[in-house]
C-alpha positions as a printed NumPy array, in Angstrom:
array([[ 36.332,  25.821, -30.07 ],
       [ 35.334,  26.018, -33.517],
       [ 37.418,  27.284, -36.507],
       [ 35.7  ,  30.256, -36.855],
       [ 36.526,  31.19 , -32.804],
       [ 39.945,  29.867, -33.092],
       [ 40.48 ,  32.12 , -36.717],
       [ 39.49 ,  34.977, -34.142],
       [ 41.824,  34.443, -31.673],
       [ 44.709,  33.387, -33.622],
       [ 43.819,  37.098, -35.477],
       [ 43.933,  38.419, -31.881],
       [ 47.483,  37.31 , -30.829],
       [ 49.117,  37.817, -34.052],
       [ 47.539,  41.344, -34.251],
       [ 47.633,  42.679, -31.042],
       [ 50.025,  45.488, -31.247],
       [ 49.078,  46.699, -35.116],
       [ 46.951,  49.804, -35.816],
       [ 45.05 ,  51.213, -39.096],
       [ 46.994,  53.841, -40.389],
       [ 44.118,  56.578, -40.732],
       [ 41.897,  55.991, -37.987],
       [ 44.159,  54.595, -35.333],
       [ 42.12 ,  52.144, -34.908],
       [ 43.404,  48.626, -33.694],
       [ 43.679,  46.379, -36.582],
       [ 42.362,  43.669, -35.368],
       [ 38.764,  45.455, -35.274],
       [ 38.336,  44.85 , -39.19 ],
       [ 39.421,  41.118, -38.533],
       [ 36.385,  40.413, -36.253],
       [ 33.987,  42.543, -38.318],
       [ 34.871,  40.196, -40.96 ],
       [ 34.539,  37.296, -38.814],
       [ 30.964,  38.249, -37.674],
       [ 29.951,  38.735, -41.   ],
       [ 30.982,  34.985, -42.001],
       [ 28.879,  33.659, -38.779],
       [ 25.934,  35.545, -39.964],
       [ 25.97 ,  33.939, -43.326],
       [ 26.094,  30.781, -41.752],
       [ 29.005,  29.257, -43.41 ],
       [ 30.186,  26.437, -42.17 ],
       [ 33.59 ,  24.98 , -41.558],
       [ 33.159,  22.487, -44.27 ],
       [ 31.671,  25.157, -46.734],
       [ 33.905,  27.565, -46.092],
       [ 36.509,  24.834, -47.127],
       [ 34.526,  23.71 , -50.207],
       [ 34.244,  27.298, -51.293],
       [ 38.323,  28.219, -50.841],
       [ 39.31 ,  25.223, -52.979],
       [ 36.924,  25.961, -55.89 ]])
């Protein structure tokens, strides 16, 4: 599993019972929106890193 996929599911679990407050909508839905949009960049794990500590 990579970090990306284990970011997910770590979202998952610790978001599970949480909803937006307008829509309803369970949080976690923005969480793997955002995820997908990092995979389709094509960041990787050790860019992703680079790019955090700079």
């Amino acid at each position: 599993m990579n970090l990306i996929e284990m970011a997910r599911e770590f979202a998952r679990e610790k978001h599970a019972l949480q909803k937006r407050n307008y829509t309803g909508e369970p949080y976690f839905v923005h969480l793997e929106e955002v995820a997908g949009i990092v995979e389709r960049t094509g960041l990787s794990e050790n860019r992703d890193r680079r790019g955090m500590a700079a």
